[in-house]
C-alpha positions in Angstrom: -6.5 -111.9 69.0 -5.7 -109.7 71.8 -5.4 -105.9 70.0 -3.8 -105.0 73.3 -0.6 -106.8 72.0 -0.5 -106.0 68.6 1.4 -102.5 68.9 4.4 -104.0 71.3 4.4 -106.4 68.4 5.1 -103.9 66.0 7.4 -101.9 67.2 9.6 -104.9 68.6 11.5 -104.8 64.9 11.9 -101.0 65.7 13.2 -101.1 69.1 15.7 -103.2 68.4 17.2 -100.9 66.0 17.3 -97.4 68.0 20.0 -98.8 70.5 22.8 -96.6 70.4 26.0 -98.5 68.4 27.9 -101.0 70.5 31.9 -100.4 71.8 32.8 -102.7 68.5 31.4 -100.5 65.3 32.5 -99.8 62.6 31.6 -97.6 59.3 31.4 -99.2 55.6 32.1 -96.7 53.2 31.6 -96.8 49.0 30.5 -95.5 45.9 28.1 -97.0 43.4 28.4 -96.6 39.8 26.7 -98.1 36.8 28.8 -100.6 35.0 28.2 -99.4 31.3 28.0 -95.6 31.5 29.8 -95.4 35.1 27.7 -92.4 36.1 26.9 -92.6 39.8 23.9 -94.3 41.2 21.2 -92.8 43.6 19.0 -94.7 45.9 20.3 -98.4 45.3 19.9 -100.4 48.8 22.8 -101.5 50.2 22.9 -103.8 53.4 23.6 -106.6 55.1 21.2 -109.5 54.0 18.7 -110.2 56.4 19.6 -108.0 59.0 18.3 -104.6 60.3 21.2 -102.7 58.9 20.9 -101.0 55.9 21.1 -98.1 54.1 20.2 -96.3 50.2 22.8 -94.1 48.2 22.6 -90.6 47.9 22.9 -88.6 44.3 26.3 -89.2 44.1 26.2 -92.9 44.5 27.7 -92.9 47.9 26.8 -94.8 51.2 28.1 -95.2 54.5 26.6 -97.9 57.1 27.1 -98.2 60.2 27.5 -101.8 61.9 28.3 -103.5 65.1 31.5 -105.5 64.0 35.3 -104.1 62.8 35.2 -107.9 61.2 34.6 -108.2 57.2 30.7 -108.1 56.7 29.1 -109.1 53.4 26.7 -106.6 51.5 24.4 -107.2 49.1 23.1 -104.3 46.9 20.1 -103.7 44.5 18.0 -101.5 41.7 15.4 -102.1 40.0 16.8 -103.5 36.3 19.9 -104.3 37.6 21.6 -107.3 39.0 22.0 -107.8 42.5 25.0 -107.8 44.0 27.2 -109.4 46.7 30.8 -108.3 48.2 32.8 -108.7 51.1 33.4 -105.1 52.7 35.8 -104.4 55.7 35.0 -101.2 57.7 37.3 -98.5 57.0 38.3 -94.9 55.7 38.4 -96.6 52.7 36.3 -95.7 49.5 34.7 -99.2 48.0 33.6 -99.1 44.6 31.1 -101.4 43.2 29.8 -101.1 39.4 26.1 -102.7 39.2 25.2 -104.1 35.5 21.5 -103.3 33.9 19.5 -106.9 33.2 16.3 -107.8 31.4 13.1 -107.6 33.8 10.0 -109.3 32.9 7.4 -106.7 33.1 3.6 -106.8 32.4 2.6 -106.7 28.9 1.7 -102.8 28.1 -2.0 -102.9 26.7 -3.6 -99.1 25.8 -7.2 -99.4 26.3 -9.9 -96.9 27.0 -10.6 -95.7 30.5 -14.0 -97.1 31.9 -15.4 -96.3 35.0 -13.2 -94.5 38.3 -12.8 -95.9 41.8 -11.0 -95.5 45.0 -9.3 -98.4 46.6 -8.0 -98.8 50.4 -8.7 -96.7 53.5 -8.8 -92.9 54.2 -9.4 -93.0 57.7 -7.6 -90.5 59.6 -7.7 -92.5 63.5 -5.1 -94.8 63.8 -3.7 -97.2 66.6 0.1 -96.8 66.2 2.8 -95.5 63.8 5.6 -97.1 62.3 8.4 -94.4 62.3 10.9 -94.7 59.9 13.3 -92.2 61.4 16.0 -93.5 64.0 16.6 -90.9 66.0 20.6 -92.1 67.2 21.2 -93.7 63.3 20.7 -90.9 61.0 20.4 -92.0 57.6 20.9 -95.7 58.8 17.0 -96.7 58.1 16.6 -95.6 54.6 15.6 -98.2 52.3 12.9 -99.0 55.4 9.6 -99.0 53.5 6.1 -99.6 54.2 2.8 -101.3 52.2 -0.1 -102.4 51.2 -2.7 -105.0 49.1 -5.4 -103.0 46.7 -7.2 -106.0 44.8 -10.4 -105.2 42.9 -12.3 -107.7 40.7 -11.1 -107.8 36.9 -8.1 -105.4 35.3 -7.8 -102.2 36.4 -5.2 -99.1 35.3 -3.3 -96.6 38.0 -4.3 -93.6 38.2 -3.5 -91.8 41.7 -1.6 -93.0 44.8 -2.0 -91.5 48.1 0.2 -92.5 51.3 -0.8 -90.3 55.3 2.3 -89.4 56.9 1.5 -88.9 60.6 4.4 -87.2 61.5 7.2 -85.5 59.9 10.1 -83.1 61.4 12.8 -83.2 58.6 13.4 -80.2 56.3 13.1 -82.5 53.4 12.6 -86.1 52.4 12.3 -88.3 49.5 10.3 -91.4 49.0 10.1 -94.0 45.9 7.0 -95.3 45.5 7.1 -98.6 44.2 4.2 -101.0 42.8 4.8 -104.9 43.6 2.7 -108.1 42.1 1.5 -110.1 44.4 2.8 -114.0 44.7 0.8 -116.2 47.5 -0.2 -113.3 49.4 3.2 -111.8 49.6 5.4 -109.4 47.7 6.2 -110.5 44.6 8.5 -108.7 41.4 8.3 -105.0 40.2 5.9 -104.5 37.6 7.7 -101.1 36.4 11.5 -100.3 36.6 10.7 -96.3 35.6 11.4 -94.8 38.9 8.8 -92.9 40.9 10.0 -90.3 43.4 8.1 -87.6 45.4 10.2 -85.3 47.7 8.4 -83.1 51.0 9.7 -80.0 51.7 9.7 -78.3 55.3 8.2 -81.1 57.6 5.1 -81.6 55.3 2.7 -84.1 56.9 -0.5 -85.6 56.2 -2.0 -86.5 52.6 0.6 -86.9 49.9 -0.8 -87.8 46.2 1.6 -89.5 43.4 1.0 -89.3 40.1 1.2 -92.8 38.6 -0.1 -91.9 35.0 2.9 -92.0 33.2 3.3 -95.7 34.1 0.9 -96.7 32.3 0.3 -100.0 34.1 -2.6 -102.4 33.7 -2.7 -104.7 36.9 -4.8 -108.0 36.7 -7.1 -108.1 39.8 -3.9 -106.8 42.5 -0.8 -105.6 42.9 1.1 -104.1 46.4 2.1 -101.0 46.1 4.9 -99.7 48.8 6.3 -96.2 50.1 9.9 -96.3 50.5 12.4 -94.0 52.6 15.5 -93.4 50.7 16.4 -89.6 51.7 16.6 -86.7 54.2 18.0 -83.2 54.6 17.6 -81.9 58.2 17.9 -83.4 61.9 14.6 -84.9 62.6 13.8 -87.2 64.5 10.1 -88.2 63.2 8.7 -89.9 60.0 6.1 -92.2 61.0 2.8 -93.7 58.9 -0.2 -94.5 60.6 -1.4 -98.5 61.2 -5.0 -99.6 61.5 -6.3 -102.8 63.4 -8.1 -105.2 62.7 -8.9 -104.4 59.3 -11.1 -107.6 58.2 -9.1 -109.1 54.9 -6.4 -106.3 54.7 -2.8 -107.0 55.1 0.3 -104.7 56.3 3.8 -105.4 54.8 7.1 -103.9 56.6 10.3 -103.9 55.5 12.8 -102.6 58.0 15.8 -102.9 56.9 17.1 -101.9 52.8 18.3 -105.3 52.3 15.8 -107.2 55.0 12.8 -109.7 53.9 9.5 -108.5 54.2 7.1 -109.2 56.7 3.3 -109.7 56.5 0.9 -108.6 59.1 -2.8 -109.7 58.6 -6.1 -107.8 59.5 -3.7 -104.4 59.7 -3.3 -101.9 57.5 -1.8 -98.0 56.7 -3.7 -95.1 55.1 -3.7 -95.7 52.0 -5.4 -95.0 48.6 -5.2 -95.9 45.3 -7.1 -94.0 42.4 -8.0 -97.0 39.5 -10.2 -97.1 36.0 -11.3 -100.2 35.1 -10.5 -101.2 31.6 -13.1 -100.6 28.7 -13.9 -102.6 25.7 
């Protein structure tokens, strides 16, 4: 493989979302509420299926994406627990309102055992090759629900502990990520294995080593899982939030998702900062 390549490569998704909007946009406003207690909903993805353009709420439920058509576009929106969501949306001044509805999710079995023995999964190196940056610097707001991840696997059961992500750069007075942990299905991101949301919010452009408590999970993972860092807020007018990428990294994979409501992708022999503080399970 040529590793001279591998950066255009990717940054191609990237680029092709910091182009300034076309003559023919338009703006899709709405608010989000739950369907049984109709309180508000923060940081659901809304988007356009498949496409770059997406967005997450804020704390009041609300959204407002940005596309290049005045035509009616069709969303599709999504939490963890609830069902997903399609509608028709025309841009407009207009207020939409959808009401998501909570469903059964097939989690892991919960199993207390005792603690056995500590270890560190993934890399800590602190040289990298490229960054992915989250931020778009003509779209604010328009990449959240971008995210970035990767593959821990370790031989026999093992319990979270500790997650740490390396943000390279950072220039936004504050930002909030969810930090969610994925099975894995074929080599490839597969369901949630918690619904309890994990959130960690930076104040005044911090940078560099971030740790998340995972404790109160309480999850028992069977050889791997994926475990992701999404973008789904900001305060401030930066213009940088970018996470490291390693190459080649021998058996490692990288997993992007640009886009709230895009597919992921999977990039072998690459891979991000990224640590992940296990105990293996005693008898």
């Amino acid at each position: 493989m040529d590793l001279r390549n591998i950066s255009l490569f990717v940054f191609i998704p990237f680029c092709l979302m910091t182009g300034r909007l076309s003559a023919q946009e338009g703006i899709l406003v709405g608010q989000i509420l739950d369907g049984q207690t109709g309180e508000p909903m923060a940081y659901v993805n809304v988007g356009i299926p498949e496409t770059n353009f997406g967005t997450v709420t804020d704390v009041g439920g609300r959204y407002a994406l940005q596309v290049n058509d005045t035509d009616k576009v069709v969303l599709q929106y999504s939490f963890i627990g609830y069902a997903t969501q399609r509608k028709s949306q025309v841009p407009s001044d207009v207020t939409d309102t959808i009401r998501m509805w909570p469903v059964a999710v097939d989690l892991p079995e919960l199993v207390v055992r005792p603690k056995g023995e500590s270890k560190r999964l993934g890399s800590v190196r602190k040289r990298y090759h490229s960054v992915v940056n989250l931020a778009i610097e003509y779209r604010p707001d328009q990449n959240l629900g971008s995210a970035v991840g990767r593959r821990f696997r370790m031989r026999g059961p093992f319990v979270l502990d500790t997650f740490s992500f390396y943000l390279a750069a950072n220039d936004f007075q504050q930002v909030t990520f969810r930090i969610q942990v994925m099975d894995v299905r074929r080599g490839r991101v597969g369901a949630p294995v918690h619904t309890q949301p994990v959130l960690v919010t930076l104040q005044t452009e911090q940078k560099g080593w971030v740790h998340v408590d995972l404790r109160a999970l309480q999850l028992m993972v069977q050889k791997e899982c994926i475990v992701y860092v999404e973008w789904v807020a900001a305060k401030g007018e930066g213009k940088q939030l970018s996470i490291p990428v390693h190459y080649p990294l021998a058996g490692q994979s990288h997993y992007y998702r640009y886009g709230s409501q895009n597919r992921w992708k999977r990039f072998r022999a690459m891979g991000t900062p990224m640590q992940l503080l296990v105990h293996t399970v005693g008898q």
